[in-house]
Every structure is written in structure tokens, then in C-alpha cells.
C-alpha positions as CSV (number, residue, x, y, z in Angstrom):
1,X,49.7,15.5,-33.0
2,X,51.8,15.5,-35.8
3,X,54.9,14.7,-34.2
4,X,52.9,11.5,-32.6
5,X,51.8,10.6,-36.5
6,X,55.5,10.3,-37.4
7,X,56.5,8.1,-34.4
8,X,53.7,6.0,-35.1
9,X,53.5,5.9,-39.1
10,X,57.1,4.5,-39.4
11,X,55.7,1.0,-37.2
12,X,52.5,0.7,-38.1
13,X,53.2,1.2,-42.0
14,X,55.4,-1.6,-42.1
15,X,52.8,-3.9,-40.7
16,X,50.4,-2.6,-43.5
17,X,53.4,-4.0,-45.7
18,X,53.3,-7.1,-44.3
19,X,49.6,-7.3,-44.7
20,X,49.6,-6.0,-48.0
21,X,52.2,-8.5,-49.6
22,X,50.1,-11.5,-48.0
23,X,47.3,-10.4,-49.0
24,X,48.5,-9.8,-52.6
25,X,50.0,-13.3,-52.4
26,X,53.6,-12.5,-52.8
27,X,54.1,-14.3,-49.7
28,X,52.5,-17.1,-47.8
29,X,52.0,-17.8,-44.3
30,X,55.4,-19.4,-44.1
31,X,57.2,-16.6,-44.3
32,X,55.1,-15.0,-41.8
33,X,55.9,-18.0,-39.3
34,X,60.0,-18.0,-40.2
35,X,60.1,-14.4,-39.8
36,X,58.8,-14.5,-36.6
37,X,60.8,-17.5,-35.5
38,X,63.8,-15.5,-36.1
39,X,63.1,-12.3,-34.6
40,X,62.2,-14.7,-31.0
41,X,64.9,-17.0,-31.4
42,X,67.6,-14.4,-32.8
43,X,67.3,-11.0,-33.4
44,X,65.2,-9.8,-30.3
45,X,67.4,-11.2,-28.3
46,X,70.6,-9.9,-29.7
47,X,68.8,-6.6,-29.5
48,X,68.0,-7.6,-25.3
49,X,70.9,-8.8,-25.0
50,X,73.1,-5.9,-26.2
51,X,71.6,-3.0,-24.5
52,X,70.8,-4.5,-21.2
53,X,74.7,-5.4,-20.4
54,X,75.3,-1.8,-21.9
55,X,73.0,0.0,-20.1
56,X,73.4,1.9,-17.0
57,X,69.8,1.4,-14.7
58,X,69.3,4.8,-12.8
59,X,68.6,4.7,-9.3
60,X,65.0,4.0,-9.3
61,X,62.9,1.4,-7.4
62,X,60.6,-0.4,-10.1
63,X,58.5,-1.7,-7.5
64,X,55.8,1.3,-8.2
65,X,56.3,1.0,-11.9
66,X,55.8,-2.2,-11.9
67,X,52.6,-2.4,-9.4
68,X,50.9,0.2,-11.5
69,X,51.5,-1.7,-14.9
70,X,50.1,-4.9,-13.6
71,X,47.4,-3.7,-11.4
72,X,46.0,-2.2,-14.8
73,X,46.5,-5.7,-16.5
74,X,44.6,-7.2,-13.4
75,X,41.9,-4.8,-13.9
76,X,41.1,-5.8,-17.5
77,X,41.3,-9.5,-17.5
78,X,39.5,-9.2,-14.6
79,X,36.3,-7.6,-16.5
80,X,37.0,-9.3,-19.4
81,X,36.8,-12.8,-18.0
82,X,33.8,-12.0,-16.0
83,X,32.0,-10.6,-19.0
84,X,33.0,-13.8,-21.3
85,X,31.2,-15.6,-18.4
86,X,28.7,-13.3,-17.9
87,X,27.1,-12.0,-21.4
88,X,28.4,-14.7,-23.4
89,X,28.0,-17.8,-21.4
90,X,31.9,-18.9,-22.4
91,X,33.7,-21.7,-20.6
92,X,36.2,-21.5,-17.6
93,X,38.8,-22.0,-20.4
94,X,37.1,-19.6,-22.7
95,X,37.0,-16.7,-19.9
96,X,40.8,-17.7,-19.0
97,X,41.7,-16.8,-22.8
98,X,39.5,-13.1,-23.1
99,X,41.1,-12.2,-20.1
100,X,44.7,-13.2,-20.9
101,X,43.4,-11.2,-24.5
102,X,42.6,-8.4,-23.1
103,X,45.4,-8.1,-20.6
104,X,48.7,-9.5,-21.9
105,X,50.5,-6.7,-24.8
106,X,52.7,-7.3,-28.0
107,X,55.4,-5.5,-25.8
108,X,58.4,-7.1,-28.3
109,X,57.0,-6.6,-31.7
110,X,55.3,-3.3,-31.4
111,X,56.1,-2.0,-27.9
112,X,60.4,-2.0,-28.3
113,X,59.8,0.3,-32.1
114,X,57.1,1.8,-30.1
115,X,58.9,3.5,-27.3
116,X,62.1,3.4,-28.4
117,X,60.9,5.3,-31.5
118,X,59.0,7.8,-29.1
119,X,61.5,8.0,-26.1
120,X,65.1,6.7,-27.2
121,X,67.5,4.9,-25.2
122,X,66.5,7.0,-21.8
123,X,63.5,4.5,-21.6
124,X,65.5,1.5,-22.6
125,X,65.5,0.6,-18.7
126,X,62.4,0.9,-17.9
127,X,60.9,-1.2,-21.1
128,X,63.2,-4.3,-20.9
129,X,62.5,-4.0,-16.9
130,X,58.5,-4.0,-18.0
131,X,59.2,-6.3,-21.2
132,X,62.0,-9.1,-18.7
133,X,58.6,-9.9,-16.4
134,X,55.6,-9.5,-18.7
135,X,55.3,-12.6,-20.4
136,X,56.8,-14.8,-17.6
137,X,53.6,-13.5,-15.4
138,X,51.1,-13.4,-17.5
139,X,52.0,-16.7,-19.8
140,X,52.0,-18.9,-15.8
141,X,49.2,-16.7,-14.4
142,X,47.1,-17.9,-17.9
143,X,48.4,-21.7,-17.4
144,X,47.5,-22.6,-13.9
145,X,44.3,-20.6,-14.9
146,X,43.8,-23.4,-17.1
147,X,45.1,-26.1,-16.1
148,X,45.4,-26.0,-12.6
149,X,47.3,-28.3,-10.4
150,X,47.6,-30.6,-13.3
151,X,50.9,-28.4,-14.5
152,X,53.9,-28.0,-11.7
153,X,55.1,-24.9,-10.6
154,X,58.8,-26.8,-12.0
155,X,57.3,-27.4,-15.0
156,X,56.3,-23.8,-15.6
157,X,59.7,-22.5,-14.7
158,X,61.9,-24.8,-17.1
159,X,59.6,-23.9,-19.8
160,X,59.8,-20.6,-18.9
161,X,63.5,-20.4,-18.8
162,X,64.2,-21.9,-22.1
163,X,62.0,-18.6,-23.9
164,X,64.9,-17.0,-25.9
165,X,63.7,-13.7,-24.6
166,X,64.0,-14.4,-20.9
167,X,67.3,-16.1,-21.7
168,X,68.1,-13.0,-23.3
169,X,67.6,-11.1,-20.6
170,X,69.0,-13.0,-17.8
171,X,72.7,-13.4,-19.9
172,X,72.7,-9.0,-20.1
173,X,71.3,-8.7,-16.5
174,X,74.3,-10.9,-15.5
175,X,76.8,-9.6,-18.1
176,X,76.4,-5.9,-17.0
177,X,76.7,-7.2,-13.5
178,X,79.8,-8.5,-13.9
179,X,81.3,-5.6,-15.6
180,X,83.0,-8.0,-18.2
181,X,83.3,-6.9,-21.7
182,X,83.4,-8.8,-25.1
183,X,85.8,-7.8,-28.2
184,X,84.6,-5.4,-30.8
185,X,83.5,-7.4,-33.6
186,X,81.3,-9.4,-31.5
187,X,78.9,-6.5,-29.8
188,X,78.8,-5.6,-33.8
189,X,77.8,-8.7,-34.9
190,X,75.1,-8.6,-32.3
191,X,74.3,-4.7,-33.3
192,X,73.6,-5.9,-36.8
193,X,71.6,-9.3,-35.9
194,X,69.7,-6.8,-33.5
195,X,69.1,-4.2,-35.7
196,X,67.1,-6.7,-38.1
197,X,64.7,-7.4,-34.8
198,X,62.1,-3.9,-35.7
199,X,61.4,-4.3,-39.2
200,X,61.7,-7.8,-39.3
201,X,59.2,-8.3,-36.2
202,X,56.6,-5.7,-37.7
203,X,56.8,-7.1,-41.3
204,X,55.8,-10.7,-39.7
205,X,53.1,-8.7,-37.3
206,X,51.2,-7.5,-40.8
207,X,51.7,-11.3,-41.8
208,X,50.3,-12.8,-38.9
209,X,47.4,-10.3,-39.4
210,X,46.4,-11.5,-42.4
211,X,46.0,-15.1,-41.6
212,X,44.2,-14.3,-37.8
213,X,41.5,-11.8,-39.2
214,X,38.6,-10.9,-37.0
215,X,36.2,-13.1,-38.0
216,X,32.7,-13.3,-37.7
217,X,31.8,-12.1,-34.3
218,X,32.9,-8.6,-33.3
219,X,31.1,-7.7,-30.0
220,X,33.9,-9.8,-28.2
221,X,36.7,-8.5,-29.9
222,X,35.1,-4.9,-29.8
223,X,35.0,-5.2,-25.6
224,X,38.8,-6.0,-25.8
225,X,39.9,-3.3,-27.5
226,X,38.3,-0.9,-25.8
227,X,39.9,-2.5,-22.4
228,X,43.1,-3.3,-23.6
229,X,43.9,-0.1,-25.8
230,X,42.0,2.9,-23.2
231,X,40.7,1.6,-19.8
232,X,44.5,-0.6,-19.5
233,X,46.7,2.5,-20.2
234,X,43.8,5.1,-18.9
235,X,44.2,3.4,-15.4
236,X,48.3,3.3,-15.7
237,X,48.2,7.2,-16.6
238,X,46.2,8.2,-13.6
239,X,48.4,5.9,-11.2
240,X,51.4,6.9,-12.8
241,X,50.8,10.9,-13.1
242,X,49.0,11.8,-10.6
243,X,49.0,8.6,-7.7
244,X,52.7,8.2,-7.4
245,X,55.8,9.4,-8.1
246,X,58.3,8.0,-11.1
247,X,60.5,9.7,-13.6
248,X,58.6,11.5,-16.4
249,X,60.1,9.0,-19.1
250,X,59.5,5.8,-16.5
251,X,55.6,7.0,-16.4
252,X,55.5,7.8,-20.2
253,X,57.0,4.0,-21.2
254,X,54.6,2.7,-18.9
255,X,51.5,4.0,-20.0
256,X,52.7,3.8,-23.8
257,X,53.3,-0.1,-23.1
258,X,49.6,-0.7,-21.4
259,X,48.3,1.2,-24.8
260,X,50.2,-1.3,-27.2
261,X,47.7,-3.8,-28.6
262,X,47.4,-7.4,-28.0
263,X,50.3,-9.8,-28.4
264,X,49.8,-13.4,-31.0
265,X,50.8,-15.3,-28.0
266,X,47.0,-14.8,-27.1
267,X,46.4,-16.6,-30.2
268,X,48.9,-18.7,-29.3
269,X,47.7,-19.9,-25.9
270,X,44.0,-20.1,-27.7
271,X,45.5,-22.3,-30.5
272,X,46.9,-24.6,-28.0
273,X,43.7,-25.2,-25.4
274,X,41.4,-24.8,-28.4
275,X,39.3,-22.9,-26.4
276,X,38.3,-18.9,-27.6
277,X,40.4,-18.5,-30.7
278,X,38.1,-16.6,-32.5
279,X,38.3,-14.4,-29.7
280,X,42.0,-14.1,-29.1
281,X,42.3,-13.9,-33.2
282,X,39.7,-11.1,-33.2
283,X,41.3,-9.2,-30.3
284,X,44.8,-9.4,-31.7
285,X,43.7,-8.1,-35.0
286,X,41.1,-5.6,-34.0
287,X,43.2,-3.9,-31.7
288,X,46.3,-3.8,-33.2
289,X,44.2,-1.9,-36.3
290,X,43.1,0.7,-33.9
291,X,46.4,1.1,-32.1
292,X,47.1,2.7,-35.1
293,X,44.9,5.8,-33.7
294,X,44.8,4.8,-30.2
295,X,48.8,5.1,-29.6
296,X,48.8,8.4,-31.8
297,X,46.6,10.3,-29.3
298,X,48.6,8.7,-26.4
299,X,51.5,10.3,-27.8
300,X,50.0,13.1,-27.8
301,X,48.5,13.1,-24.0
302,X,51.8,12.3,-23.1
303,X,53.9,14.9,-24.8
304,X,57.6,14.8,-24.7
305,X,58.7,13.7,-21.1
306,X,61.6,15.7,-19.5
């Protein structure tokens, strides 16, 4: 248990420093906002970028990996949109967002310190495989949710591929294909801009927190922490361990990435319908308060892999 303390302390303290200096004014909400515009635009995907066309994939099918992630997510927004519909009598758009909520994770900000903190670079692979398909899914799964027929499939895709992330990830899929190389100076210049992308990205995280807050209603937020921070990873550890078969640090990363809490592009996609953001506001607060004890007694379930 210790050990899982000082993974976790290191992430989550940082985000109490970002809260702390909002909340003591030394900051505004500014800073919050540029800092995260840089770690999306810049830094996170230096960091992608980098290690993917550096980074030797083992010989594993991610088919499994990837089904038991997802069915999780499908799981939770599942009950979570039935239950805005349900017990609170929310809208279609309403249900759309607690689902999304409760499903979609803050796999960038928190989940790359997160498991590269716990695991090192032998789960490298399986995170940017996890982290190169999230949002894509659950960001057009959410729109056509929505908005239907009245948003292209085309549409979708250009916007998708103009995300820095997924841009990110495409140039090091292709670059380690190709087995070129670039000079020296340049993969440290993209070390250095990469290296900002943990503190920088968990700094703006405590910022962000700050200005969401839970706000008045807690029953809804409650419900999506419970799903997204112990059923989502509970069912991922049963499939994982004891359903099929994957590499110990493979079934580790995923289970550690269903338990990370919920991303601001929740918020985000709330903001933008305006349509449950006290919800998604709630949920992305609430839970990534109790990750702070939630991920420390994953850690410890899941031991060191080997």
C-alpha cells in the first residue's frame, strides 16, 4: 500500500497545487486554460510523438485488450444514461452527456503520469494503443448520440483528424514504420517540450478543478463515480485476469486506465450542447477527488506485474 501511495502522491499532489494557487488567487482561470492549450497543442504530443516512433510494439494482438476496455466503457454509460433518464427525468441530450461522464477517462492528463509512474516504458505500448482510440470513439460515439444524422460521418473525421493528439499519434505510428530516423538535437528538443507535458497537464488539471466544482447536486455526480472509478475498472479486472489472456503489464495498464477519473472533455462536450454541465462538472471533479484513494487501492490489487 505504501508503494501505491508514492506512485500516486507525486500526480495527485500537483493537482492539489494547482487547486491551491487558484484558489489562493495567485492565478486565474487563464492560466488554467493556456496551460492546457499547450500541453494538447504541444507538449503531449511531443511526448506521443517521441516514444511511439521509438518504441518497439511486442507481438501482441490488441484486439482482446481493446474489447475488454471498451466493453467496460459500454457498460457504464450504458447505466448511467438509463438512470439520468430514469431517476432523474433528464433529456436525450442530458442522458447522452452522464453517459459519455461516466464512460470516457482523463487518459492524457492523469492516465500517461499515472501508468507510466506505476509501470514505466514496458506499458508505454499498451497506453498510447488504449490512449490513440479513446477519445476518437467515444468523442463520435457522444456526437451522433446528439446530434444524429444532422453531423456527417466526414465531418466527424476531419475534425477528428485535426486533434493534435491523434495527429500525434498517426506521424509516430508512421515514423517508426518507416524506420527513418531524425538528427540528435531534434528528438531532444522534443524530449524537453515532452517532458513539460506531466507537470504541466496536472498543474492545469488542479486549475480546471477549481473553476468546475461540484456544485449543488451530488446524487448525480455520486452515481458517476462510483461507475466510472470501481464498476468500469472492476469489470476490466475480471475480463482481463481471469476471462482472457494478455501480458501481466497489458492487463495492469488496462485496468489502471478504466480506474482513472473522468476527462474535462466531458465538461467540454456539456459546455458545448448546454445540456448536463452541472453533471459533467460534478463528475469530473468528484471523481478525480476520490481517484486520489480509488487508484491507490488499485495499485495495490494489482501489485507489480511481471
Amino acid at each position: 500500500m505504501l508503494a501505491s501511495i508514492a506512485i500516486v502522491f507525486p500526480i495527485f499532489a500537483l493537482i492539489a497545487l494547482g487547486y491551491g494557487v487558484r484558489r489562493g488567487r495567485f492565478v486565474d482561470d487563464g492560466l488554467g486554460e493556456t496551460l492546457s492549450r499547450f500541453v494538447f497543442i504541444m507538449a503531449i504530443p511531443a511526448l506521443l510523438f517521441s516514444t511511439l516512433s521509438r518504441s518497439d510494439l511486442p507481438d501482441v494482438q490488441p484486439w482482446a485488450y481493446w474489447g475488454a476496455y471498451f466493453f467496460a466503457l459500454a457498460v457504464v454509460w450504458a447505466i448511467a444514461d438509463l438512470a439520468a433518464r430514469f431517476f432523474f427525468a433528464d433529456s436525450h441530450a442530458g442522458a447522452v452527456v452522464a453517459g459519455f461522464t461516466a464512460g470516457q477517462a482523463n487518459l492524457v492528463l492523469i492516465g500517461i503520469p499515472l501508468v507510466l509512474s506505476a509501470y514505466g516504458e514496458a506499458a508505454a505500448a499498451p497506453l498510447f494503443l488504449l490512449i490513440g482510440i479513446h477519445l476518437p470513439i467515444t468523442l463520435t460515439v457522444a456526437t451522433l448520440f446528439l446530434e444524429g444524422r444532422q453531423t456527417s460521418w466526414r465531418a466527424i473525421l476531419l475534425k477528428l483528424l485535426r486533434h493534435p493528439i491523434i495527429l500525434a499519434i498517426l506521424a509516430g505510428a508512421a515514423m517508426r514504420m518507416s524506420g527513418l530516423d531524425l538528427p540528435g538535437p531534434v528528438w531532444r528538443t522534443l524530449e524537453i517540450l515532452g517532458g513539460a507535458a506531466v507537470p504541466c497537464a496536472l498543474v492545469a488539471t488542479g486549475i480546471a478543478l477549481h473553476r468546475y466544482g461540484l456544485g449543488g447536486d451530488w446524487r448525480r455526480p455520486a452515481l458517476i463515480t462510483v461507475l466510472k472509478l470501481v464498476v468500469q475498472p472492476l469489470i476490466v479486472y475480471v475480463i482481463v485476469f481471469h476471462l482472457i489472456a494478455l501480458p501481466p503489464v497489458w492487463a495492469a495498464t488496462a485496468v489502471l486506465l478504466a480506474a482513472c477519473p473522468t476527462g474535462i472533455n466531458a465538461y467540454l462536450l456539456a459546455q458545448s450542447y448546454r445540456e448536463g454541465v452541472a453533471l459533467a462538472s460534478g463528475g469530473v471533479f468528484l471523481t478525480t477527488v476520490m481517484a486520489m484513494l480509488t487508484t491507490v487501492i488499485w495499485l495495490a490489487i494489482l501489485g507489480t506485474p511481471g
